[in-house]
N, CA, C and O atoms as CSV, one atom per row, in Angstrom:
chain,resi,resn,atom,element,x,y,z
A,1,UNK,N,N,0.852,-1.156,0.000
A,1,UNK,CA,C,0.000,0.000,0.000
A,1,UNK,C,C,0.910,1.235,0.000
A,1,UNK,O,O,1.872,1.307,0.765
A,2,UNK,N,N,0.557,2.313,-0.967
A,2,UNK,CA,C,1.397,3.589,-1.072
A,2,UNK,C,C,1.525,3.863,0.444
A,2,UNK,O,O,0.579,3.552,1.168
A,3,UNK,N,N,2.844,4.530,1.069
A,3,UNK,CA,C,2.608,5.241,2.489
A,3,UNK,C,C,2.983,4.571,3.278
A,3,UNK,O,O,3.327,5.193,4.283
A,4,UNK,N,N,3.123,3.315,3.349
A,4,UNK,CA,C,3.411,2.532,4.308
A,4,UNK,C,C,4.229,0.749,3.979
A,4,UNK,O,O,3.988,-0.042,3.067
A,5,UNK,N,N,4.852,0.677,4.715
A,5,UNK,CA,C,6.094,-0.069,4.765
A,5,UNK,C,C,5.506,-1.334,4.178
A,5,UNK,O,O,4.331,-1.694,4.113
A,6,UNK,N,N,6.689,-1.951,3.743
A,6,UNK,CA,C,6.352,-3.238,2.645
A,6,UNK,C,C,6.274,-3.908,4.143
A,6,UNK,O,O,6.745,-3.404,5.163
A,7,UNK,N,N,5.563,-5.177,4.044
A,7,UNK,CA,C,5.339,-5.939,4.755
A,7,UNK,C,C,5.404,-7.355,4.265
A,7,UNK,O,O,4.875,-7.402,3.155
A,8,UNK,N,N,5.943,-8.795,4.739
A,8,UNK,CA,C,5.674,-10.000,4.060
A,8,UNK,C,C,5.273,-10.722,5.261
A,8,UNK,O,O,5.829,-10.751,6.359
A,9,UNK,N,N,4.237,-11.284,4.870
A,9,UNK,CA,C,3.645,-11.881,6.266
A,9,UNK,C,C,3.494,-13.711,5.316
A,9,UNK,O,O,2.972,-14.033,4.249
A,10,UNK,N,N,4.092,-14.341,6.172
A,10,UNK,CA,C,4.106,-15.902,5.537
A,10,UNK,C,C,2.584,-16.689,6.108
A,10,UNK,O,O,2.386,-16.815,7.316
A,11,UNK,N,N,1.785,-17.078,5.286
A,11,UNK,CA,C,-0.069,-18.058,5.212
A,11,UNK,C,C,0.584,-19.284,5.104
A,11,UNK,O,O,1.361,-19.579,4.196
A,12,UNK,N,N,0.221,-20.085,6.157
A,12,UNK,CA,C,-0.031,-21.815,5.997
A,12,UNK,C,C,-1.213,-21.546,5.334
A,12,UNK,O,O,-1.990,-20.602,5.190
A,13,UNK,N,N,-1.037,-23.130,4.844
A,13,UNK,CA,C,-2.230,-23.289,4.731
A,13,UNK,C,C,-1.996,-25.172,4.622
A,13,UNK,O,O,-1.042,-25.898,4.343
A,14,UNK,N,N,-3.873,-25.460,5.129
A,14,UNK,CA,C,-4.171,-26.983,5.575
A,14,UNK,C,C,-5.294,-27.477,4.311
A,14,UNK,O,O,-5.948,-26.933,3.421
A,15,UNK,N,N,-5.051,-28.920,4.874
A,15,UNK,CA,C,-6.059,-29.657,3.882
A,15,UNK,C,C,-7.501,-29.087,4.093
A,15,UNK,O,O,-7.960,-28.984,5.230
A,16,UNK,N,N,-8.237,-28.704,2.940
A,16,UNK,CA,C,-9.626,-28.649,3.241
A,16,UNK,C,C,-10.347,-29.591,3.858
A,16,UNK,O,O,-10.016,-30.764,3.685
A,17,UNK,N,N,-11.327,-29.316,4.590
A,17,UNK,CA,C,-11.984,-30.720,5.249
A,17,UNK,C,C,-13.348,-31.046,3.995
A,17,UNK,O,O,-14.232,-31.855,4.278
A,18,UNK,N,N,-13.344,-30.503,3.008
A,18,UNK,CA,C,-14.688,-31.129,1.711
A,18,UNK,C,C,-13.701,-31.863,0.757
A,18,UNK,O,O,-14.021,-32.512,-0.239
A,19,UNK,N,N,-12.336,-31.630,1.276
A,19,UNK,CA,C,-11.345,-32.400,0.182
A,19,UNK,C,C,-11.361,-33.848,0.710
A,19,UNK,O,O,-10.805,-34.666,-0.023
A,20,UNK,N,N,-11.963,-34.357,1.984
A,20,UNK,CA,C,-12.159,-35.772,2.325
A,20,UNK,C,C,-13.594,-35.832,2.479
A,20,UNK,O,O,-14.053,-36.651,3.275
A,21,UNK,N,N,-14.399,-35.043,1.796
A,21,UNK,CA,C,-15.846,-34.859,1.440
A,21,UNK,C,C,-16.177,-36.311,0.432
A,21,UNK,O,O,-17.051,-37.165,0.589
A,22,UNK,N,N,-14.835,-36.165,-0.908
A,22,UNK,CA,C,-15.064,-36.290,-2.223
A,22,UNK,C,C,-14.881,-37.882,-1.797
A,22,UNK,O,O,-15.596,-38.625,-2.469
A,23,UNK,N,N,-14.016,-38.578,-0.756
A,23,UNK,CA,C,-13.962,-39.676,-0.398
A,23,UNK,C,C,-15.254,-40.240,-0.236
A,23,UNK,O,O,-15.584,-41.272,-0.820
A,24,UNK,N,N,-16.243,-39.406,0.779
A,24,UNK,CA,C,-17.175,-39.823,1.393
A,24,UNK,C,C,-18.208,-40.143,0.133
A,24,UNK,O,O,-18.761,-41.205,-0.150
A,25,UNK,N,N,-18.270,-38.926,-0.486
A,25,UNK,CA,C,-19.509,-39.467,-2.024
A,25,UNK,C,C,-18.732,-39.964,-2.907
A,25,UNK,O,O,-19.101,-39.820,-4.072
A,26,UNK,N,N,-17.726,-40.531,-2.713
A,26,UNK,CA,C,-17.312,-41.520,-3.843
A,26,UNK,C,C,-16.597,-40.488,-5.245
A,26,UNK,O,O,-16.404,-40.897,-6.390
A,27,UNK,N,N,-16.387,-39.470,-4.860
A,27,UNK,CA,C,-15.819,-38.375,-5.938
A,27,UNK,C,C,-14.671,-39.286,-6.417
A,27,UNK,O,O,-14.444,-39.928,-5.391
A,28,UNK,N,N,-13.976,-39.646,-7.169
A,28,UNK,CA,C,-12.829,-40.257,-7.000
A,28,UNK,C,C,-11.860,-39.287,-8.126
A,28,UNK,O,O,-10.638,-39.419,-8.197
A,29,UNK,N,N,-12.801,-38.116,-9.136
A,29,UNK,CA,C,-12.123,-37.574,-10.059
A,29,UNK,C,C,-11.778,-36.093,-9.429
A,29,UNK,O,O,-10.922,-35.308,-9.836
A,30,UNK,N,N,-12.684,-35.926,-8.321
A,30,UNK,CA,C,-12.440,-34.601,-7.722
A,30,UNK,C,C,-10.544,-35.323,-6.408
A,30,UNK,O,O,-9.477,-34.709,-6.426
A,31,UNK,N,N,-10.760,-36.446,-5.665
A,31,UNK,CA,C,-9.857,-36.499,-4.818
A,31,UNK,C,C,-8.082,-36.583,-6.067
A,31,UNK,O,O,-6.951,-36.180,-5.792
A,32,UNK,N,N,-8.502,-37.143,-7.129
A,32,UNK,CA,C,-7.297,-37.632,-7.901
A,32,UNK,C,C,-6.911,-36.212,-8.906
A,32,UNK,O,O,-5.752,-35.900,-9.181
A,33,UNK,N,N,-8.083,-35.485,-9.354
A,33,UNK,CA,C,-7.347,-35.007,-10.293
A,33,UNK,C,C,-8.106,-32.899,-10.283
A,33,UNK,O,O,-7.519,-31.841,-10.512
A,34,UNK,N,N,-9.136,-33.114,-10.016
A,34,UNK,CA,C,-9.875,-31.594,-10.042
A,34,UNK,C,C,-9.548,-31.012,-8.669
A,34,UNK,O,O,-9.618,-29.783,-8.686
A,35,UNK,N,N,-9.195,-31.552,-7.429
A,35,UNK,CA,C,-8.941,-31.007,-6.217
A,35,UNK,C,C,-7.760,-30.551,-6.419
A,35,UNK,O,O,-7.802,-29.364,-6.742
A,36,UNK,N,N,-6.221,-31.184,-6.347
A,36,UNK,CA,C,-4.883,-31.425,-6.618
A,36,UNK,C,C,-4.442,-30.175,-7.654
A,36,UNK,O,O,-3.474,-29.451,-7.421
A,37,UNK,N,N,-5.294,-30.040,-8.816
A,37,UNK,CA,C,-4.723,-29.367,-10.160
A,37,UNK,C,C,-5.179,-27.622,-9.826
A,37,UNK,O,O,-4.592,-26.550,-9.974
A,38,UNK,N,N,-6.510,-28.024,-9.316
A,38,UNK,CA,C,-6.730,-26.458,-8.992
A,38,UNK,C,C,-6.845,-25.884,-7.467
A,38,UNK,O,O,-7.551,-24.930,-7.140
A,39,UNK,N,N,-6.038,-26.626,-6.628
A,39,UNK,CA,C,-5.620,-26.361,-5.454
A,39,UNK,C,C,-6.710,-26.199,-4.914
A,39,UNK,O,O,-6.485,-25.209,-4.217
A,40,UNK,N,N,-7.851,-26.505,-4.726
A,40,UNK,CA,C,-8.939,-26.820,-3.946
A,40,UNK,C,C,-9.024,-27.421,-2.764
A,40,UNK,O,O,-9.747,-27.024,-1.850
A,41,UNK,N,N,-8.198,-28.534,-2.715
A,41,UNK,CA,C,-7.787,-29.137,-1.824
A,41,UNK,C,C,-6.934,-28.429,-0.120
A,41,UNK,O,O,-6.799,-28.895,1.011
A,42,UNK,N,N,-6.554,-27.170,-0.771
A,42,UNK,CA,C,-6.040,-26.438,0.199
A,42,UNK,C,C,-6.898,-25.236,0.994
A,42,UNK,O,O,-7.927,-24.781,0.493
A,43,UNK,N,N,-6.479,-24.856,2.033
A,43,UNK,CA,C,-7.318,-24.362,2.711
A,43,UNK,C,C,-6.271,-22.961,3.583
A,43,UNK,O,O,-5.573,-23.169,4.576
A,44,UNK,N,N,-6.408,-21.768,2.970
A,44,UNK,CA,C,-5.438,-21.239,3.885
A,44,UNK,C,C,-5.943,-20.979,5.483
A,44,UNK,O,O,-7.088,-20.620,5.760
A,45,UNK,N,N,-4.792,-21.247,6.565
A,45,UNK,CA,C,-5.141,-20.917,8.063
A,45,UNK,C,C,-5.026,-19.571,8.125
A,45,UNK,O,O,-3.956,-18.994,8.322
A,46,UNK,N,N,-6.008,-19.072,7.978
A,46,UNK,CA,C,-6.036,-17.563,8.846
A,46,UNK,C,C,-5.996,-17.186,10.148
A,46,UNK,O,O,-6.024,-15.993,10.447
A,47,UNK,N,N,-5.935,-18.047,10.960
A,47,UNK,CA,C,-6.250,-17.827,12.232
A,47,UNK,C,C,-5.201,-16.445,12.817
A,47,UNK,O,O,-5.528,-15.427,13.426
A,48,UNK,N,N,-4.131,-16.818,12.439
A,48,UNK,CA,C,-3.188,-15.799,13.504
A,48,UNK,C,C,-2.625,-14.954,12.503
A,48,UNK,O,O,-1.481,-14.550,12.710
A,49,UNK,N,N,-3.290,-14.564,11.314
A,49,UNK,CA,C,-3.096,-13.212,10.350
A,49,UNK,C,C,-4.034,-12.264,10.762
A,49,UNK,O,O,-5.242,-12.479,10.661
A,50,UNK,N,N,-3.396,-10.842,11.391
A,50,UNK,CA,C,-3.357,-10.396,11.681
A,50,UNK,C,C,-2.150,-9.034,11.881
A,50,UNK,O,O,-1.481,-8.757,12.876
A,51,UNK,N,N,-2.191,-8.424,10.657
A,51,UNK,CA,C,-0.933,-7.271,10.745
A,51,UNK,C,C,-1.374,-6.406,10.428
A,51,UNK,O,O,-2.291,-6.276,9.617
A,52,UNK,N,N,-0.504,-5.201,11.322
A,52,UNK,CA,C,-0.378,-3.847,11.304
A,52,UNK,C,C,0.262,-3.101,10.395
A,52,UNK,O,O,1.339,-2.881,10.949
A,53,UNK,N,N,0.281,-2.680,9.563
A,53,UNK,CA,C,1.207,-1.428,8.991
A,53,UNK,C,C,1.511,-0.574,8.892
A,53,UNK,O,O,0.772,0.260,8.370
A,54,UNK,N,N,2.818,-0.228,9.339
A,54,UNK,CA,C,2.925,1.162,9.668
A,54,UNK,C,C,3.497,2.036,8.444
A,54,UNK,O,O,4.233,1.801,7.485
A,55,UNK,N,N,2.805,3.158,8.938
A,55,UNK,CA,C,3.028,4.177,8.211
A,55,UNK,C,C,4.509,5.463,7.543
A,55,UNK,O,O,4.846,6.419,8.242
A,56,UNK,N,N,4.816,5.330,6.895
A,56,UNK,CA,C,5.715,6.125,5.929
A,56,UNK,C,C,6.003,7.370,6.803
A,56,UNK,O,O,4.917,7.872,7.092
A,57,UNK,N,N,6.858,7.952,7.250
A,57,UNK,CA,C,6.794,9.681,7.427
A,57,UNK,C,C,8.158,9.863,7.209
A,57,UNK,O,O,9.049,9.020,7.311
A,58,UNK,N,N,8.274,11.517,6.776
A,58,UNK,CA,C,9.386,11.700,5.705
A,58,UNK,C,C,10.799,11.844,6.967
A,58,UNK,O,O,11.928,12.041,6.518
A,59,UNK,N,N,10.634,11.749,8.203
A,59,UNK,CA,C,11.318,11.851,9.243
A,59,UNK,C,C,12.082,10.447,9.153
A,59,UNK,O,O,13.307,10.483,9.039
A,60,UNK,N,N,11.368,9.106,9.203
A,60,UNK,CA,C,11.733,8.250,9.123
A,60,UNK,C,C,11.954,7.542,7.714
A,60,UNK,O,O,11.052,7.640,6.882
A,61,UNK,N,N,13.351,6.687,7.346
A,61,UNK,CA,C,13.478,6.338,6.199
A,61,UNK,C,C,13.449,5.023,6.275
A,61,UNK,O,O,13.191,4.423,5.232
A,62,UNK,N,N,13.771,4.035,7.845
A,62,UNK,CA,C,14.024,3.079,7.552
A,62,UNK,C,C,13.062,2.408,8.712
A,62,UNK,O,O,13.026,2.852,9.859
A,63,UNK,N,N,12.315,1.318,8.279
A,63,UNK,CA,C,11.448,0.933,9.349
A,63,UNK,C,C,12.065,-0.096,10.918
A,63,UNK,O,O,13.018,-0.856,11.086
A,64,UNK,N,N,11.417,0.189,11.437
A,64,UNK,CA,C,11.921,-0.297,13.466
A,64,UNK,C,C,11.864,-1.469,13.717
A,64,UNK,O,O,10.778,-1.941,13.382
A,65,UNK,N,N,12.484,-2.116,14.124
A,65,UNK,CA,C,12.307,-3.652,14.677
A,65,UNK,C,C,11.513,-3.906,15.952
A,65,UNK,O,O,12.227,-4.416,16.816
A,66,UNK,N,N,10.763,-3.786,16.178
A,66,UNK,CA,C,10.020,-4.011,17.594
A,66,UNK,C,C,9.829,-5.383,18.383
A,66,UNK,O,O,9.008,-6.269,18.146
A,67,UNK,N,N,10.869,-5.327,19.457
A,67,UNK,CA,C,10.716,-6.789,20.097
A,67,UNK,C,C,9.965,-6.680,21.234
A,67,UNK,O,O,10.001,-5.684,21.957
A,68,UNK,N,N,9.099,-7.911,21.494
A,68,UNK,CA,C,8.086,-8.116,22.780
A,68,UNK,C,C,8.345,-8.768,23.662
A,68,UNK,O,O,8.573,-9.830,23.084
A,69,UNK,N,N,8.532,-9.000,24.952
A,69,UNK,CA,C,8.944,-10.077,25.512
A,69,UNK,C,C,7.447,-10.394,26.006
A,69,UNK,O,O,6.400,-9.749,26.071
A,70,UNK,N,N,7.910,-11.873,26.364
A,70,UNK,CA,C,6.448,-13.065,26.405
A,70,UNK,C,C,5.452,-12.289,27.160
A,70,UNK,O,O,4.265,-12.542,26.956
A,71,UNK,N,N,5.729,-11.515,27.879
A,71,UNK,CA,C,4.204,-10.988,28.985
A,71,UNK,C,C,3.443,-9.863,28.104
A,71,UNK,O,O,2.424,-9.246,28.412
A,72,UNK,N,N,4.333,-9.750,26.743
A,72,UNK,CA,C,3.454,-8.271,26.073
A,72,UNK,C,C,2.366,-8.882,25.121
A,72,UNK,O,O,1.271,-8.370,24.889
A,73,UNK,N,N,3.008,-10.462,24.433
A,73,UNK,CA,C,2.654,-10.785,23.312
A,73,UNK,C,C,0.854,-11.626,24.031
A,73,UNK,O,O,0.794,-12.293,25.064
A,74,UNK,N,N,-0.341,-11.303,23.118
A,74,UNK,CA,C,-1.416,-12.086,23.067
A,74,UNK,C,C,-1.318,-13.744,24.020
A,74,UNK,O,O,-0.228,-14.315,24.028
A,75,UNK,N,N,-1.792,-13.996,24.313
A,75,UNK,CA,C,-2.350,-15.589,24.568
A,75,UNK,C,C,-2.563,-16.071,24.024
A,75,UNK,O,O,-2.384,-17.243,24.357
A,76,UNK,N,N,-3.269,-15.840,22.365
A,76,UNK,CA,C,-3.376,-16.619,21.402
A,76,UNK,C,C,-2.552,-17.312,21.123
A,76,UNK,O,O,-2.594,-18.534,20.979
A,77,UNK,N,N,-0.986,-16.011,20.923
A,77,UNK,CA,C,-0.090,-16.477,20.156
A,77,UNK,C,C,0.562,-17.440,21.043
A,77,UNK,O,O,0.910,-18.484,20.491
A,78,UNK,N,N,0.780,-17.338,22.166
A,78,UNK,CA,C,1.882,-17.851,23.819
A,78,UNK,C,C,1.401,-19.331,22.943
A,78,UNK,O,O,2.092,-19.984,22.161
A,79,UNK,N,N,0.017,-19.573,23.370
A,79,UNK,CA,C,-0.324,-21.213,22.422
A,79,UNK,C,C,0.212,-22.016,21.360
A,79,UNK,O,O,0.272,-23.240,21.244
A,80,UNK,N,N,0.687,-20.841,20.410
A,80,UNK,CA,C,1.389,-21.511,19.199
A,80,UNK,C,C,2.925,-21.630,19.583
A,80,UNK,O,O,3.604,-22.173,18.711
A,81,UNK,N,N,3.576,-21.236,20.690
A,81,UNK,CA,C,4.867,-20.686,20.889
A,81,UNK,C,C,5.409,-22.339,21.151
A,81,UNK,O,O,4.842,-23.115,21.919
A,82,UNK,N,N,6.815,-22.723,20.205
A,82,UNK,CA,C,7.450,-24.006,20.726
A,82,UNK,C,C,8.614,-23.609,20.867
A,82,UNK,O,O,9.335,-22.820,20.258
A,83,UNK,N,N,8.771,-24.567,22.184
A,83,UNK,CA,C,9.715,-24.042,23.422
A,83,UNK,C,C,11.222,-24.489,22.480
A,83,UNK,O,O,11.092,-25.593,21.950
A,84,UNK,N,N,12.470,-23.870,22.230
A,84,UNK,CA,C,13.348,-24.077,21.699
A,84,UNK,C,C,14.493,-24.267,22.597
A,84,UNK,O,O,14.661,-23.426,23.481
A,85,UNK,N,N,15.475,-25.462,22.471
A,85,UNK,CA,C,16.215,-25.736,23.580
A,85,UNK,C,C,18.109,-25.499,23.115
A,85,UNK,O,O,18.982,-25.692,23.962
């Protein structure tokens, strides 16, 4: 968006749950070949998209790194967090 900082935010994404639909009614051309080819089969997780963008000003040229430590960040996220040793 003009004004404000490039952003790349990385989408999983999971199996659809109608993509083991096609099992259930016997689809066998949707599970082998119409799901697979036109990515139907996929399902992006939106759950934890969610971003901010900040804004452009002619003061600033280069955008901020902002770190949180664990007591700032959501509960949502604390859930997804794996412990690294």
């Amino acid at each position: 968006m003009d004004g404000y900082y490039k952003r790349v935010v990385p989408i999983e994404f999971k199996i659809d749950g109608w993509y083991y639909g096609n099992i259930a009614f016997g689809n066998l051309i949707g599970i082998l070949i119409v799901d697979p080819v036109t990515g139907a089969m996929w399902k992006p997780d939106t759950e934890l998209i969610n971003e901010t963008l900040s804004q452009m000003t002619s003061s600033t040229n280069q955008p901020s790194l902002k770190i949180l430590s664990y007591n700032d960040i959501p509960q949502s996220w604390k859930d997804k967090l794996i412990k690294v040793k």
